[in-house]
PLY file of the C-alpha trace (Angstrom):
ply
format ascii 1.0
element vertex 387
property float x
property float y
property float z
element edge 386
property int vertex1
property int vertex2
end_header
0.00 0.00 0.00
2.67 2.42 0.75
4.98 2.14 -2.36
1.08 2.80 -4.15
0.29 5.77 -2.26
4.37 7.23 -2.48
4.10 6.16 -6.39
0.94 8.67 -6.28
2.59 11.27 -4.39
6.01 11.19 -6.24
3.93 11.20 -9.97
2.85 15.24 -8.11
6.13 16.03 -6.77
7.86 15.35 -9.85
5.82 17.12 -12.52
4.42 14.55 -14.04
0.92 15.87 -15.08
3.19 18.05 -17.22
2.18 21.21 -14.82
4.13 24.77 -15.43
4.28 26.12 -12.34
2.86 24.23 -9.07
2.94 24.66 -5.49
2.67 21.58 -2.60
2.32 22.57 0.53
1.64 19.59 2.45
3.88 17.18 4.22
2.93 14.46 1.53
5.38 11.30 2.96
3.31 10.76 6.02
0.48 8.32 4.46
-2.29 6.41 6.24
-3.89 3.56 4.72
-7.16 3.69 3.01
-10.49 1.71 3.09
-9.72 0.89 -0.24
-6.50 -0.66 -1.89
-7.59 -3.79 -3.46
-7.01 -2.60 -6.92
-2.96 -1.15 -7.90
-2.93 2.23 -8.79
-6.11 3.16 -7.44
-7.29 6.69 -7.72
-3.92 8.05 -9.23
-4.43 5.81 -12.42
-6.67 6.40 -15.34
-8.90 3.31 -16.44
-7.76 1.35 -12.88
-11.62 -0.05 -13.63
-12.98 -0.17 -17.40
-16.33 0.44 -16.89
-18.62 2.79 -14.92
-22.17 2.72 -13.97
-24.97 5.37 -13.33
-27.69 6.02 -11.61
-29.27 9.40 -12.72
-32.09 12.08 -12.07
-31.77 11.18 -8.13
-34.03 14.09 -5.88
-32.04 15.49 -3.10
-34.15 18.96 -2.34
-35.67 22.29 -3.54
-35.66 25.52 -2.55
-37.34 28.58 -3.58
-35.04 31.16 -6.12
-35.49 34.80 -5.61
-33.79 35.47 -8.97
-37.03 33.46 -10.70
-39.77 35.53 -8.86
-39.13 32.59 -5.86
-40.20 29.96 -8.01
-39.51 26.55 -6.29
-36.95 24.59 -8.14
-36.21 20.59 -7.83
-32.39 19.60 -6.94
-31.07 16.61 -8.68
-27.90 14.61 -8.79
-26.57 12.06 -10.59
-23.89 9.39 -9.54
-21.28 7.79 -11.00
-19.83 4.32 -9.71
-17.17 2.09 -11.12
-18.46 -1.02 -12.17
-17.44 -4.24 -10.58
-15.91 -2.38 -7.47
-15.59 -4.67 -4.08
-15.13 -1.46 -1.75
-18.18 -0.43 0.30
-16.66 2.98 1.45
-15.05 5.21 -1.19
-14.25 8.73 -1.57
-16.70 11.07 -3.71
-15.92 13.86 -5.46
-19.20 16.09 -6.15
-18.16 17.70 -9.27
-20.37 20.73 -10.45
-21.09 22.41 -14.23
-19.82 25.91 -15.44
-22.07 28.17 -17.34
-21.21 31.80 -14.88
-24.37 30.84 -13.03
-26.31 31.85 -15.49
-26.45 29.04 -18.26
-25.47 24.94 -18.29
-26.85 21.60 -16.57
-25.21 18.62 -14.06
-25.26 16.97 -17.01
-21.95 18.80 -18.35
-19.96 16.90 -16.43
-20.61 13.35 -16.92
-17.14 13.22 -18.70
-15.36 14.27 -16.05
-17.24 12.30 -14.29
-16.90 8.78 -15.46
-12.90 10.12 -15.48
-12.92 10.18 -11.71
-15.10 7.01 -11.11
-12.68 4.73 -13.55
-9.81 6.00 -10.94
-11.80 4.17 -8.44
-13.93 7.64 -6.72
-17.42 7.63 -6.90
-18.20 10.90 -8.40
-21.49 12.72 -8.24
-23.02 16.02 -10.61
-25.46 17.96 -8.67
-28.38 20.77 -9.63
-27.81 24.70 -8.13
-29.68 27.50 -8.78
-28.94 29.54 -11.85
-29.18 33.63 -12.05
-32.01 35.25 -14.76
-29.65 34.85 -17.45
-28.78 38.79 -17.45
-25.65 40.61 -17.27
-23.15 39.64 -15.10
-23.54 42.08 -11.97
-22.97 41.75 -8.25
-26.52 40.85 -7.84
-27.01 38.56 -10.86
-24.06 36.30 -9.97
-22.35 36.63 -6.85
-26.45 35.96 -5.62
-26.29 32.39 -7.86
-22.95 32.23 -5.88
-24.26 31.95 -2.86
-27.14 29.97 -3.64
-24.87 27.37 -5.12
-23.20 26.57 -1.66
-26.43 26.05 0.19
-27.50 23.82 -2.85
-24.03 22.05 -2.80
-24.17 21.65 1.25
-28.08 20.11 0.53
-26.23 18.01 -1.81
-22.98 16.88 0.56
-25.32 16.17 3.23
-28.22 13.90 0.88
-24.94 11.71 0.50
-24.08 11.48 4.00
-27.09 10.73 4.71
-27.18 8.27 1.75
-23.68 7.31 2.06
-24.28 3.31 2.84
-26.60 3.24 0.10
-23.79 4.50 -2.24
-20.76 3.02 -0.95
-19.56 6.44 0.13
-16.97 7.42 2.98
-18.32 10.04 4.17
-15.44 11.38 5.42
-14.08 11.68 2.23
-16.55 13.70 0.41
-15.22 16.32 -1.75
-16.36 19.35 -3.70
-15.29 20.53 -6.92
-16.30 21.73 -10.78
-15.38 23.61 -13.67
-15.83 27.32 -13.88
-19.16 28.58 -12.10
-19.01 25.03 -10.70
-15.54 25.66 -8.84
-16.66 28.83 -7.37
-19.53 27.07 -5.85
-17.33 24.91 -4.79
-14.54 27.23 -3.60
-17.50 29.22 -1.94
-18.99 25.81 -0.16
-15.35 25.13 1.48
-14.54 28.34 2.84
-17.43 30.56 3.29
-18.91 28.39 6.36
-19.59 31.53 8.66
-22.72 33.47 9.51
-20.57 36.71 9.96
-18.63 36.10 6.05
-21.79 36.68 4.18
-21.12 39.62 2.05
-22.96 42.48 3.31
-24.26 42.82 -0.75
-26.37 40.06 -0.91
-30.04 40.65 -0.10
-31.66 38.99 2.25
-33.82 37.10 -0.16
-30.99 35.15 -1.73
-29.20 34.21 2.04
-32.58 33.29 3.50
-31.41 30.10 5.17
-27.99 31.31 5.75
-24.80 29.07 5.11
-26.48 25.97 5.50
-29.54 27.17 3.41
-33.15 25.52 3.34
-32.69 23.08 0.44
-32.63 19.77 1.96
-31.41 16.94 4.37
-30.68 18.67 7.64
-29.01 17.27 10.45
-25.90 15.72 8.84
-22.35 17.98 8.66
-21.93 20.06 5.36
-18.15 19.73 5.59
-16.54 18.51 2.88
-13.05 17.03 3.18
-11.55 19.34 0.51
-11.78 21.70 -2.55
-11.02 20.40 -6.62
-11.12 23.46 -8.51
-10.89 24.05 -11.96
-11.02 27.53 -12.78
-12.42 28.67 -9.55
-11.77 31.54 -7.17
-13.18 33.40 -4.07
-14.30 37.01 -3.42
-13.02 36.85 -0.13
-9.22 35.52 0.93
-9.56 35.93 4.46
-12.34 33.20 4.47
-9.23 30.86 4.88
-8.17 30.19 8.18
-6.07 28.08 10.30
-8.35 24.43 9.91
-9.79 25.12 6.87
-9.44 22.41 4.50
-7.60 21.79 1.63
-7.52 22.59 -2.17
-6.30 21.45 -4.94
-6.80 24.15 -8.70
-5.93 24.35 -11.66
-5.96 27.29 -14.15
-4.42 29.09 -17.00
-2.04 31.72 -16.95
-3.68 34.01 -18.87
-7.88 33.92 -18.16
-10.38 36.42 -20.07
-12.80 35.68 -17.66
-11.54 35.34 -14.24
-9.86 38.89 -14.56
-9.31 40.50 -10.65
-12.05 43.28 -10.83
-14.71 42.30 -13.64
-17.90 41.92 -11.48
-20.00 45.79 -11.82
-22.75 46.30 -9.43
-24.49 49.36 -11.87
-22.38 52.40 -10.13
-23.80 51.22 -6.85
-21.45 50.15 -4.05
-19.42 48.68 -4.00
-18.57 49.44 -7.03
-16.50 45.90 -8.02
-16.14 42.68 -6.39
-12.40 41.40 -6.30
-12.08 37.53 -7.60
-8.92 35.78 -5.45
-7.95 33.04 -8.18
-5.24 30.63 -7.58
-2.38 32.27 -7.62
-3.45 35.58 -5.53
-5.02 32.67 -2.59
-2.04 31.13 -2.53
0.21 33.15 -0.21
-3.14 32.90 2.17
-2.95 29.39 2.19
0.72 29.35 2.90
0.64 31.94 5.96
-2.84 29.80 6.78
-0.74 26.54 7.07
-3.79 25.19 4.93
-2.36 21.94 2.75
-2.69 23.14 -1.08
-1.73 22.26 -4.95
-2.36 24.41 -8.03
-1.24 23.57 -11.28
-1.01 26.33 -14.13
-1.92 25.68 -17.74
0.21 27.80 -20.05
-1.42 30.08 -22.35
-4.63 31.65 -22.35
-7.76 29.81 -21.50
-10.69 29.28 -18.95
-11.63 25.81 -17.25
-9.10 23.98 -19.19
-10.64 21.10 -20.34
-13.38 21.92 -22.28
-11.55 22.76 -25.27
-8.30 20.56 -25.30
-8.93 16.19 -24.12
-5.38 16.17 -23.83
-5.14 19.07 -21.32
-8.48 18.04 -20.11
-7.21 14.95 -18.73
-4.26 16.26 -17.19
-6.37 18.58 -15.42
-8.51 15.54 -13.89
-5.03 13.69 -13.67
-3.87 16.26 -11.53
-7.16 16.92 -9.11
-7.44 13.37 -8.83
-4.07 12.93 -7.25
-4.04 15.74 -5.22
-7.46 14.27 -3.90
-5.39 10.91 -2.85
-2.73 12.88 -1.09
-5.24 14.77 1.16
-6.92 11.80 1.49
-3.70 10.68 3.49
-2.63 13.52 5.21
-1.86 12.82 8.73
-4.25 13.83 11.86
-3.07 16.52 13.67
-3.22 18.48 16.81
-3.62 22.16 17.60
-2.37 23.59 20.38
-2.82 27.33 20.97
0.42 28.19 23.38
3.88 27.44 23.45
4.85 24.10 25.18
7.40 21.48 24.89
6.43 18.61 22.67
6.63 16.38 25.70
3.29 18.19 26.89
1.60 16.47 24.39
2.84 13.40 25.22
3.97 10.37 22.08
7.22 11.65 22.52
8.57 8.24 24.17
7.03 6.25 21.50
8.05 8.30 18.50
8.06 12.21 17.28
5.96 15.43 16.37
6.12 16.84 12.73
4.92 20.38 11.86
2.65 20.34 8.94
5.92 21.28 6.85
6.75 17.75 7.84
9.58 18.99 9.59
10.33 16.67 12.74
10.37 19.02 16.18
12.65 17.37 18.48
12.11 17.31 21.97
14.02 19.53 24.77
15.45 17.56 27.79
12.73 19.27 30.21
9.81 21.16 30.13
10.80 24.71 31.11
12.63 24.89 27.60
9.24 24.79 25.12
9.77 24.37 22.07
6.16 24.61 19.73
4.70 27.72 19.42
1.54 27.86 18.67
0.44 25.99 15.36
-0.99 22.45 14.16
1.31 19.70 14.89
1.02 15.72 13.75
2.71 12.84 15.84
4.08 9.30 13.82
4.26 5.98 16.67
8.12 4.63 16.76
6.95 1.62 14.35
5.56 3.86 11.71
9.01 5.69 11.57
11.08 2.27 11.64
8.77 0.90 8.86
9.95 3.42 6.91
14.56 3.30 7.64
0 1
1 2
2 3
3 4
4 5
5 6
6 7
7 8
8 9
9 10
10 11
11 12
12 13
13 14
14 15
15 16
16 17
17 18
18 19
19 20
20 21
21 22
22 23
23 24
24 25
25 26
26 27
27 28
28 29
29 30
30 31
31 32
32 33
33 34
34 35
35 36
36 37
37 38
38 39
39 40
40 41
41 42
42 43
43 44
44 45
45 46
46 47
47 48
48 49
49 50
50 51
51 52
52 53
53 54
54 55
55 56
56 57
57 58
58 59
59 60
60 61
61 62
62 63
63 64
64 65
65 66
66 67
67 68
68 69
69 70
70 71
71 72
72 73
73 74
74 75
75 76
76 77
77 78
78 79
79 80
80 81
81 82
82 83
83 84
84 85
85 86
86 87
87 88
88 89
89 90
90 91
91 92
92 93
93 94
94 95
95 96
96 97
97 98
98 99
99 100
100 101
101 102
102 103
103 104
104 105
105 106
106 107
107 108
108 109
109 110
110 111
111 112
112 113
113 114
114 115
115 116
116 117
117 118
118 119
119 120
120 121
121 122
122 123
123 124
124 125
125 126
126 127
127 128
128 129
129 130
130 131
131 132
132 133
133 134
134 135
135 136
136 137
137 138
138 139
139 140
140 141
141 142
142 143
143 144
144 145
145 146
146 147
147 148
148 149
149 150
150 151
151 152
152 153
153 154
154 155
155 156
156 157
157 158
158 159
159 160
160 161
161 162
162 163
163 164
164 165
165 166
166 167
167 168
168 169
169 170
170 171
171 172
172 173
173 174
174 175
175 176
176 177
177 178
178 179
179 180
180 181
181 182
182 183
183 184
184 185
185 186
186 187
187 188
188 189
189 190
190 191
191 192
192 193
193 194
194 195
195 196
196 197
197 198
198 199
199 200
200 201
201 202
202 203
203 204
204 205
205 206
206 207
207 208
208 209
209 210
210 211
211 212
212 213
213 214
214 215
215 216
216 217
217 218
218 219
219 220
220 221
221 222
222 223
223 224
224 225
225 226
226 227
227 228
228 229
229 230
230 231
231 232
232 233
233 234
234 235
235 236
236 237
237 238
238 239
239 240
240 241
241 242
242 243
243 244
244 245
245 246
246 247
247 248
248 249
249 250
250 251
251 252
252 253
253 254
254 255
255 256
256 257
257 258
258 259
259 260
260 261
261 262
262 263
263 264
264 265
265 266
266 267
267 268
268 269
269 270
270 271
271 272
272 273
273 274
274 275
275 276
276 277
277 278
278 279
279 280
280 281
281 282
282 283
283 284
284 285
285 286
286 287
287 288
288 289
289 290
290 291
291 292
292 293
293 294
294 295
295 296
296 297
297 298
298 299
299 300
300 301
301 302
302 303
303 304
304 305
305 306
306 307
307 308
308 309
309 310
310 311
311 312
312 313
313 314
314 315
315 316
316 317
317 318
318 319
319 320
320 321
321 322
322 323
323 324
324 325
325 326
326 327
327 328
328 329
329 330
330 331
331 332
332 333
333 334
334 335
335 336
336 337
337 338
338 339
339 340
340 341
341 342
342 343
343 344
344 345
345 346
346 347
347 348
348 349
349 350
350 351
351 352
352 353
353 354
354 355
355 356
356 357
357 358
358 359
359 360
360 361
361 362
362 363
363 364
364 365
365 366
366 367
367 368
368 369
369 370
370 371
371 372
372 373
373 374
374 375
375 376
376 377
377 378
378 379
379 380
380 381
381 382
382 383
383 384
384 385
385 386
């Protein structure tokens, strides 16, 4: 299992998905092992299964859109499964359409779909609420924004809720999509408090608040991490210290996602920045939040909808870095500076910072050593399994 998973981790480190200009920030040798490894490759392959299955048109919830004079709209999903698969408890990747909010269907993403479920994921498209189809304002699309994470949290808790039924982990659900789809999905992993709803939005589109009123309550709305293709945020500071982590993938040059290209009709505020990929990343970095991008040269949006080849280096490369959070290590926060014997292991092994960096312990505790920060320990025989 190990030699799979640093096979995985290595095909990342070393360029292999053909990626200009990337950034790792997570301590990616420290692997667990997963519910799954009956099949070689799994997950960080293409084709590991040669067949997928289906099941389609699948309710999850409705909720009312103000943008549609509060018509009541159905939610629907449909899943993708490889065929033939022994495991009971996989990873899914929800993994939503592009169209600015405005235009497109779950449907668009079947391809990329049936990509991640021959890996070995189970992978899942899911309905959101669309704007009127107008110009793209403040109001016409950062309101679909929003909308989209409540719809996507209705959606991450139906398969929670759902998960036996599926064979889902539901620990390992992630979020992710192409375009409009990845900021829904950027916006469902890190806008997840009361008090970061922009002050812009009226109250008829964040009637529900952050978990929203279209379906399933009662289960978590977490997702285990962020696949972004083309995605940003409107907000950096919604990372913080915990949040989870993301893996995106853009182009160097994008006519759409330019930094200041939302109007809101001369009324204020006047623009609404976009934080893309490269502009979150120092956040991430000073967050100690485990990330990946990838950078497709030239100029382009959601790059795979025009080039197969690109396409599926884009999938190649979400996919994996989907496998290496899957095995990050748990860790431990403390929140003052004490000596790593405090928090005891120390006899029986050692404490890595999330660099992966391996924090040694002092002699006795009135020299401390950690300040505060998010800290992992590895037992003795993990660290001799490894010499």
């Amino acid at each position: 299992m190990m030699n799979r998973i640093n096979t995985g981790l290595a095909a990342i480190a070393a360029g292999k998905v053909r990626m200009t200009a990337a950034c790792i920030l997570f301590p990616a040798m420290w692997a667990v092992a997963l519910s799954c490894n009956d099949k070689p490759g799994r997950y960080v392959n293409q084709n590991v299964f040669t067949s997928v299955k289906s099941t389609t048109n699948i309710p999850f919830g409705s909720a009312k859109n103000p943008l549609h004079n509060n018509a009541v709209e159905n939610l629907a999903t449909d899943i993708f499964q490889p065929n033939n698969d022994t495991c009971t408890k996989r990873p899914l990747v929800i993994f939503m359409w592009g169209g600015g909010f405005q235009t497109g269907q779950r449907q668009d993403e079947n391809g990329d779909c049936q990509n991640f479920a021959k890996r070995g994921f189970v992978c899942a498209t899911s309905d959101y609420r669309k704007g009127n189809g107008g110009a793209y304002t403040i109001p016409n699309f950062c309101g679909p924004a929003f909308m989209s994470t409540q719809d996507t949290r209705a959606a991450i808790r139906f398969y929670k809720k759902n998960g036996a039924q599926y064979g889902i982990d539901t620990s390992l659900i992630f979020v992710g999509g192409c375009s409009s789809g990845a900021y829904a999905a950027m916006h469902t992993g890190y806008l997840d408090e009361t008090s970061e709803i922009p002050k812009y939005l009226t109250a008829a589109v964040t009637e529900g608040g952050i978990e929203g009123n279209s379906g399933n309550p009662g289960y978590s709305s977490r997702p285990a991490g962020v696949l972004a293709l083309s995605g940003s945020l409107f907000d950096s500071t919604w990372i913080t210290k915990g949040s989870i982590p993301a893996a995106m993938v853009g182009c160097a040059a994008d006519p759409i996602e330019s930094p200041d290209s939302l109007s809101n009709n001369g009324a204020p505020p006047k623009f609404i920045s976009n934080f893309d990929m490269t502009r979150l990343t120092p956040r991430f970095k000073r967050m100690e939040v485990p990330n990946a991008i990838k950078v497709v040269p030239g100029s382009c949006h959601c790059p795979h909808n025009t080039d197969n080849i690109v396409g599926d280096q884009s999938i190649d490369f979400l996919a994996k870095s989907a496998f290496t959070f899957m095995n990050l290590p748990p860790v431990t926060r403390i929140s003052a500076v004490i000596n790593p014997q405090v928090l005891g292991g120390n006899a029986d092994g050692a404490w890595f910072d999330l660099r992966g960096h391996r924090v040694e312990a002092s002699s006795g505790a009135s020299k401390p050593l950690l300040p505060p920060g998010i800290y992992f320990h590895k037992p003795e025989s993990a660290l001799a399994s490894r010499k």
